[in-house]
RONURO-450065 format. One record per atom (N, C-alpha, C, CB): x negated, z, y. Coordinates in steps of 0.001 Angstrom, whole numbers, padded with zeros to 6 digits, always signed. Atoms other than C-alpha are relative to their C-alpha. Glycine has a CB too. Layout:
# residues N
XZY ...
***
This chain:
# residues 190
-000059-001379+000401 +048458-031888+004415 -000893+000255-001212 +001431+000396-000297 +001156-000228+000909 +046567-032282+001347 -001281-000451+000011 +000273-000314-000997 +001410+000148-000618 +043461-033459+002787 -000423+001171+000627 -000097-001080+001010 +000280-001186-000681 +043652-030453+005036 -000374+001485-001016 +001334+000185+000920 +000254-000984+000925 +043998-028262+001905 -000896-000139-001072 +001030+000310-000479 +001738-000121+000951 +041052-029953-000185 -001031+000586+000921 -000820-001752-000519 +001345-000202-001024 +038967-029680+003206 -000254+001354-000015 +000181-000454+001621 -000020-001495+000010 +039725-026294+003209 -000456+000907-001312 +001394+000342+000295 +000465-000723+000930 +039111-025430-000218 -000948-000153-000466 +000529+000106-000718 +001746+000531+000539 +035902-027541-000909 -000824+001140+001098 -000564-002293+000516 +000473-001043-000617 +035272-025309+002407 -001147+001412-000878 +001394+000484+000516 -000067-001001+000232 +035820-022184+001012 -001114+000059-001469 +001491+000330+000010 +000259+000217+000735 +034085-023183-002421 -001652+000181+000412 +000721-000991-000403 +001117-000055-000399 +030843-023942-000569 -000365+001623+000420 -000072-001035+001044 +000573-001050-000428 +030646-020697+001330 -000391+001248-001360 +001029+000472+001155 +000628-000772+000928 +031086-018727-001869 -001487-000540-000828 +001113+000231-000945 +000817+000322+000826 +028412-020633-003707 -001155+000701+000594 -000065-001401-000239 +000642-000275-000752 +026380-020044-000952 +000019+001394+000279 +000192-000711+000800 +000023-000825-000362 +027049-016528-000637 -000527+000857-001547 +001197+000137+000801 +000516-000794+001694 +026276-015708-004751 -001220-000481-000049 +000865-000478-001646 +001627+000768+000131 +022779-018095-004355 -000208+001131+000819 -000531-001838+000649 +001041-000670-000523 +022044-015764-001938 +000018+001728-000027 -000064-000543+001367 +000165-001067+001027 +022833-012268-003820 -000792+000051-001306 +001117+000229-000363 +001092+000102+001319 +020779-013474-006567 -001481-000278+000479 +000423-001351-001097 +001697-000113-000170 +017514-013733-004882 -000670+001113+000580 -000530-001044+000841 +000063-001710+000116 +015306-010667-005117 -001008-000365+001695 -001156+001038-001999 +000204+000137-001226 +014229-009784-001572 -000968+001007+000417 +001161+000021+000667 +001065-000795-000347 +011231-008113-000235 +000770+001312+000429 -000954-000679+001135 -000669-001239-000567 +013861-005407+000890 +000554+001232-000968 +001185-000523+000764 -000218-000839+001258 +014085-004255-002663 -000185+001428+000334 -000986-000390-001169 -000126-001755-000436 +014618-000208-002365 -001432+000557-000926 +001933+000992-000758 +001235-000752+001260 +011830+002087-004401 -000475+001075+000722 -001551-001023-000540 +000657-001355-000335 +009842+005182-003746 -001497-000180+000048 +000363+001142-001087 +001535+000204-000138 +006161+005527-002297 -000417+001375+000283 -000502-001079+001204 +001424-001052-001141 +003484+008570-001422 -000959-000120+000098 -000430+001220-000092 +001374+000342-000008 +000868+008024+000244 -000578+001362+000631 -000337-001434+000870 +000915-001400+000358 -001924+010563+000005 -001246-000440+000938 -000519+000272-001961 +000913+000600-000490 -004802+009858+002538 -000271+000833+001198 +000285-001352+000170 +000165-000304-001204 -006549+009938+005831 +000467-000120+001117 -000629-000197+000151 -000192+000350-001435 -006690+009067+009612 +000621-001958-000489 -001963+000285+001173 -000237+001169+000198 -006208+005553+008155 +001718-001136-000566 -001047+000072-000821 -001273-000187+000463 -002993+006031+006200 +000587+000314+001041 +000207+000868-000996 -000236-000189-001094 -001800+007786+009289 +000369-001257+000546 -000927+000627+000540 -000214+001172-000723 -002206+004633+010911 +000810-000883-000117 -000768-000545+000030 -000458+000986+000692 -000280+002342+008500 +001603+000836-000144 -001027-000404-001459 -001412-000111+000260 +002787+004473+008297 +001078-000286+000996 +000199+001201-000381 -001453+000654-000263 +005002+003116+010647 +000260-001495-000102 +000416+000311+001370 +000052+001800+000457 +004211-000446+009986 +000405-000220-001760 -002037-000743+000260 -000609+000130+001295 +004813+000324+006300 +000954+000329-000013 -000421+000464-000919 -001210+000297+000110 +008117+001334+006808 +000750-001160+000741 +000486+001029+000225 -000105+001375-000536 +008299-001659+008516 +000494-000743-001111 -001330-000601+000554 +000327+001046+000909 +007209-003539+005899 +000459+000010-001521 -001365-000067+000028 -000850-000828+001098 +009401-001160+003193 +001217-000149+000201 -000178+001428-000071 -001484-000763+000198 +012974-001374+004344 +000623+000327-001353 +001069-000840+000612 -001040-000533+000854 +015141+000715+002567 -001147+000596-001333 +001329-001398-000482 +000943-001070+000603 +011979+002619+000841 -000140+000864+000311 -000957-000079-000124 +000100-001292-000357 +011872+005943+000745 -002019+000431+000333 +000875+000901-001471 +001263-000259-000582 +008070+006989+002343 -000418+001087-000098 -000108-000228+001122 +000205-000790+000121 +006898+009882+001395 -001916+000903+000321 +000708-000214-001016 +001243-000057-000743 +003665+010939+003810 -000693+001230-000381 +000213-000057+001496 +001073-000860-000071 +001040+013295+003161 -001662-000245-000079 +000319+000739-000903 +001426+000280-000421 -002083+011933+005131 -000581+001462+001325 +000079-001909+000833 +000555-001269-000972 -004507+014253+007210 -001202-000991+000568 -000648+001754-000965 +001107+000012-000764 -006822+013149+009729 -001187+000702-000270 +000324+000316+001042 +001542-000616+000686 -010618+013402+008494 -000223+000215-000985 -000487+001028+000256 +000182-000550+000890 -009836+014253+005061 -000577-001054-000768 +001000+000665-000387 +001177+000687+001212 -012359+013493+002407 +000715-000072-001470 -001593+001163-000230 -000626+000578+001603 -011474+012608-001316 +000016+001061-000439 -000792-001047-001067 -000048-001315+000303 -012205+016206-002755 +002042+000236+000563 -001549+000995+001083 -001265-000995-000515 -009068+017678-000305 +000753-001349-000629 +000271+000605+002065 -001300+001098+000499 -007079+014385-001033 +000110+000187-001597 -000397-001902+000369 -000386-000017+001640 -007402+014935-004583 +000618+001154-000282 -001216-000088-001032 -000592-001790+000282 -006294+018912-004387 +001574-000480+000513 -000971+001711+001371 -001199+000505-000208 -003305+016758-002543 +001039-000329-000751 -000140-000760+000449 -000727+000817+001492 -002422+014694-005484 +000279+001204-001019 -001271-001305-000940 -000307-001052+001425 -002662+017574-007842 +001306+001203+000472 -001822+001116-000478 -001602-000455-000657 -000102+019546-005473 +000968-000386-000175 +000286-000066+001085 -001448+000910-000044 +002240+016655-005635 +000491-000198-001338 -000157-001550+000655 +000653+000621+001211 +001359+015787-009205 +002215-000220-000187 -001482+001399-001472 -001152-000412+000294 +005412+016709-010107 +000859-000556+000644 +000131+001115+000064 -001055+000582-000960 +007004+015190-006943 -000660-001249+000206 +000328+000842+001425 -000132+001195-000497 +005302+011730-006491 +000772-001115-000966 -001339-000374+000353 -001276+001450-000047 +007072+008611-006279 -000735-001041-001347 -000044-001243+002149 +000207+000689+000494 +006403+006127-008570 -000841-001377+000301 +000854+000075-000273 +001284+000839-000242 +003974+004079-006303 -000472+001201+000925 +000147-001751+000767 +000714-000916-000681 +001285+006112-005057 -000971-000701+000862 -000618+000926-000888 +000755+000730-001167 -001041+005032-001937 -000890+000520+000636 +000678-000370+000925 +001870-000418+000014 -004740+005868-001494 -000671-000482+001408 -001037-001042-001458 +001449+000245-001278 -006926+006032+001834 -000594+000916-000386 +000125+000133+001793 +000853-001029+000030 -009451+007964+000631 -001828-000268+000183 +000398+000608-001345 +001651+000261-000211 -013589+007619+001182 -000580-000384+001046 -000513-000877-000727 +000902+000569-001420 -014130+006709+004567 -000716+000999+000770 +000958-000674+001153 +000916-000709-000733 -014859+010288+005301 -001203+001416-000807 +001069+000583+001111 +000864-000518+000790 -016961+010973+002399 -001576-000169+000078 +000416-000379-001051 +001518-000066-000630 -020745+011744+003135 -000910-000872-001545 -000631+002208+000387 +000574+001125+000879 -023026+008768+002078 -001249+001025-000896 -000762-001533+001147 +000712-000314+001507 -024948+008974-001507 +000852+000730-000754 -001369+000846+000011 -000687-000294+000790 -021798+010110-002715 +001214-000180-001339 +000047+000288+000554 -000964+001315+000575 -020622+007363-004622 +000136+000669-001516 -000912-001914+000012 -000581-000865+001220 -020753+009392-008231 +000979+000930-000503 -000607+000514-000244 -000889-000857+000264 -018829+011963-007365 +001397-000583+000498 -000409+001274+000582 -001216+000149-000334 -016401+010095-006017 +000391-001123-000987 +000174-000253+001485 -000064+000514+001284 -016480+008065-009256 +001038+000801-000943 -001408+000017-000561 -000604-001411+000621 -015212+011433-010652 +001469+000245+000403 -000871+001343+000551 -001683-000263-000689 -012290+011526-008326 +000579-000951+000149 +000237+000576+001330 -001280+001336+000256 -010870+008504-008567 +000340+000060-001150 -000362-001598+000167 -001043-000438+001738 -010544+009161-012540 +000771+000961+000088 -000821+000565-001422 -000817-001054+000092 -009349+012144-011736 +001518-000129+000417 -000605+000948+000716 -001103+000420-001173 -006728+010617-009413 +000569-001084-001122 -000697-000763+001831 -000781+000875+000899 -005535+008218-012089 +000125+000898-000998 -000602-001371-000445 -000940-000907+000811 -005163+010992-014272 +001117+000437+000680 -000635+001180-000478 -001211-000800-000202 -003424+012824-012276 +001372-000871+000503 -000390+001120+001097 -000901+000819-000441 -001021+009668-011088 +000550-000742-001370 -000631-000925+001119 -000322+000805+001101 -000646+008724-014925 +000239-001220-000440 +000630+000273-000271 +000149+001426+000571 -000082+005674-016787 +001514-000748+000597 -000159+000046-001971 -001772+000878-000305 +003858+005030-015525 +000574+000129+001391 +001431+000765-001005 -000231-000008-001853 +003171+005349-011830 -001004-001021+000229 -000429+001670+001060 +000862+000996-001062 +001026+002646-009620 -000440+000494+000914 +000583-001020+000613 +001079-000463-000675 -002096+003738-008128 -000552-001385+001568 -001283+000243-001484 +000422+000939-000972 -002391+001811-004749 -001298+000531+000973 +001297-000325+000867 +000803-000782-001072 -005931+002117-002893 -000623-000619+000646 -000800+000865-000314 +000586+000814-000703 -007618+000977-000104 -001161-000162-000094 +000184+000132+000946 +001657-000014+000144 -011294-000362-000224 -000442+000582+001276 -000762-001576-000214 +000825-001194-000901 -013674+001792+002224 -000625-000908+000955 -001273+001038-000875 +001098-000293-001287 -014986+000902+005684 -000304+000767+000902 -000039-000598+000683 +000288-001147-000943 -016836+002491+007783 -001253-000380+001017 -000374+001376-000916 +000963+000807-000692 -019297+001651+010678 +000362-001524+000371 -001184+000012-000834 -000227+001123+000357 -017700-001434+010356 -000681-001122-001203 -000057-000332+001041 +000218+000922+001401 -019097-002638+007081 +000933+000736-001032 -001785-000030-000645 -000774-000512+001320 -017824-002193+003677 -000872+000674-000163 +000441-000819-001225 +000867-000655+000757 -018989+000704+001682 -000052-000226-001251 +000114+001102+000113 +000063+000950+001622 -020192-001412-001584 +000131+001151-000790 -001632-001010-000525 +000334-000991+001250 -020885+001751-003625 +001539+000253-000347 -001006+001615+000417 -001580-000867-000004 -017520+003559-002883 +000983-001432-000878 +000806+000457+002293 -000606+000773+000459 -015998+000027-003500 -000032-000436-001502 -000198-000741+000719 -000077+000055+001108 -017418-000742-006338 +000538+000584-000859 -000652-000037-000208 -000636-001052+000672 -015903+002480-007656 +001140-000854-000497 +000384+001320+000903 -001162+000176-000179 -012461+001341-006940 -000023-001489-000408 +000476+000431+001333 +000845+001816+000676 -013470-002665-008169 +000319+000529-001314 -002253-000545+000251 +000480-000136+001254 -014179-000927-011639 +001480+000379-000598 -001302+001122-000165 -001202-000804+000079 -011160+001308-011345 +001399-000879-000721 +000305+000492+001615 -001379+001087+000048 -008794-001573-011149 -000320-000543-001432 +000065-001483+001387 +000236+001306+001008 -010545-003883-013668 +000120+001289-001274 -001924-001192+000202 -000002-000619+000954 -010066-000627-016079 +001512+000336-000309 -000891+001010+000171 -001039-001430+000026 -006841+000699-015193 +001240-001438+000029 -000084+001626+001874 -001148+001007-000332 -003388-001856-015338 +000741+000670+000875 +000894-000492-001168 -001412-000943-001229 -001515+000280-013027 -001143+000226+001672 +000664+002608-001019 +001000-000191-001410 -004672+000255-009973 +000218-001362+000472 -001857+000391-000225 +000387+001210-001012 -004517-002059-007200 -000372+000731+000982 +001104-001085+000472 +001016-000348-001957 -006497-002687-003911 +000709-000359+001174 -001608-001112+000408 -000130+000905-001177 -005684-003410-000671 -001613-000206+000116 +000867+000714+001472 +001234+000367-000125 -008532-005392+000287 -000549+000042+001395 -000103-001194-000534 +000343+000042-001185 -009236-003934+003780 -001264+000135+000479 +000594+000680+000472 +001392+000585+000230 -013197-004642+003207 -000224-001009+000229 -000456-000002-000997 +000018+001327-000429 -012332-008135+003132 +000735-000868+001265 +000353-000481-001017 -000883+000517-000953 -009601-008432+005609 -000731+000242+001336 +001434+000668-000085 +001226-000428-000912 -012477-006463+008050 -001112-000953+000262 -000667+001161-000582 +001653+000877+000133 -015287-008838+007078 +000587-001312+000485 -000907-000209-001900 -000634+000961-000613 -012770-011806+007885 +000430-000055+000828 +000571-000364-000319 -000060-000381-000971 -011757-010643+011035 -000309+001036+000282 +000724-000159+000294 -000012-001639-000324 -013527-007594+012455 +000546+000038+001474 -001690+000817-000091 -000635-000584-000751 -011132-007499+015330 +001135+000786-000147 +000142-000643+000601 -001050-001036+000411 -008953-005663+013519 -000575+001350+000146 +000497-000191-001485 +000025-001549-000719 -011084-002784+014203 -000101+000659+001150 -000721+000549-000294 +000578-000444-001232 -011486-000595+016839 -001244+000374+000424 +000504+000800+000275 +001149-000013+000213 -013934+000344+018480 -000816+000838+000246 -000317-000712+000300 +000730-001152+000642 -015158+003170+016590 -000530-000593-001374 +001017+001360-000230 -000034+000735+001404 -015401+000605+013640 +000288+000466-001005 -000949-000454-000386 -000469-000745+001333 -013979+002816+011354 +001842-000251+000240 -000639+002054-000019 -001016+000099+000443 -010254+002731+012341 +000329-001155+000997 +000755+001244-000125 -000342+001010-000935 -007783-000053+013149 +000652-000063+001423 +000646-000610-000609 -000648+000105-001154 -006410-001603+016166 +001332+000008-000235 -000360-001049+000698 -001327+000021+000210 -002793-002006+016414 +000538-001302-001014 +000609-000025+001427 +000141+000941+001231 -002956-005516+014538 -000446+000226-001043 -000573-000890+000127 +000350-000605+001475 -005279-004033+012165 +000802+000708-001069 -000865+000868+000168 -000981-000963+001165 -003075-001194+010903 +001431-000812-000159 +000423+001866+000691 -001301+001137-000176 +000021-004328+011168 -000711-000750-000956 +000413-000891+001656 +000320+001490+001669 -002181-006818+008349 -000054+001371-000886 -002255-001474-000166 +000190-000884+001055 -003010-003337+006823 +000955+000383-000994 -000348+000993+000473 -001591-000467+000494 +000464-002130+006197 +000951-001313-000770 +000977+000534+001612 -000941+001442+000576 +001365-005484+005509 -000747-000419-001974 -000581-001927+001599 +000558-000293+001371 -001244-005809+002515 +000265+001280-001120 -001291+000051+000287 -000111-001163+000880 -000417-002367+001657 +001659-000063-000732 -000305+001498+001026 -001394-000098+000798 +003141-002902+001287 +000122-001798-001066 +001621+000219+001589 -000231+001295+000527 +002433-006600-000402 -000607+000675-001756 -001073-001523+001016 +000136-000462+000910 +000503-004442-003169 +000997+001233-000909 -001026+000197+000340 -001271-000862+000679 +003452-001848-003460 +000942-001190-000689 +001031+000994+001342 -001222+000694+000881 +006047-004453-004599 -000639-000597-000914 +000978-001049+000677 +000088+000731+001036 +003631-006176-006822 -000573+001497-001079 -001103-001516+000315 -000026-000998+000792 +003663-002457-008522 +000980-000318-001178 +000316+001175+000762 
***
């Protein structure tokens, strides 16, 4: 009888231990708040990022075709209601030699996302290459700003371009699945 009632309580002893080790480890399922502000590309990535978000609130306002200009009149709409990580497709459908002005709007876009929110943005392809200029922007951005990160879907393109389709500008169904997956790997390290 008292063998039966140590067995039972060393039991019971284990399962709790085992059940507080595993309330104390922080879990990619952590809750938080996102908006993402973008194109046809964003579009693409939002149901794989709530995928890749449980229990994040998602807060969408992408448009098919839109250029950085309208995405920035976006941000300044929201300026009051976004989330505390913010999420960038913007430049893929910005007309080339326009890499200055869109220099302009990415500061502008970290103004307007301030210093105590997280600026998440994607690097630019298009044609299926990277667009160095645009990138570089967003390269500089980061290395200026502590609250900017990239997804690096320039490099994840150039390392497999079967992630695109084939319009070479947007992804396949895997594509926007590593996309969303990078995108939500740069939200939690917000």
């Amino acid at each position: 009888m008292r063998i039966t009632l140590a067995l039972v309580l060393a039991v019971a002893i284990a399962v709790a231990i085992v059940a507080a080790r595993h309330g104390d480890e922080s879990s990619p399922t952590d809750t938080g708040a996102v908006t993402l502000v973008g194109d046809s590309l964003n579009v693409g990535i939002e149901p794989y990022l709530a995928k890749e978000l449980p229990g994040w609130r998602v807060d969408a306002h992408d448009l098919v075709g839109r250029a950085t200009p309208e995405g920035l009149d976006q941000l300044r709409a929201l300026r009051r209601s976004l989330a505390p990580v913010v999420v960038v497709s913007l430049g893929t459908n910005d007309a080339d030699g326009t890499e200055a002005e869109f220099r302009t709007l990415v500061d502008d876009a970290i103004a307007v996302v301030g210093p105590n929110r997280c600026l998440v943005w994607a690097t630019v392809v298009r044609d299926g290459a990277e667009r160095t200029g645009f990138d570089r922007v967003l390269r500089d951005a980061k290395a200026a700003h502590s609250n900017v990160r990239l997804v690096e879907w320039a490099s994840l393109v150039s390392e497999d371009p079967s992630l695109l389709a084939g319009d070479r500008i947007h992804g396949t169904e895997d594509g926007y699945a590593r996309r969303a997956e990078e995108t939500a790997r740069a939200v939690r390290g917000c």
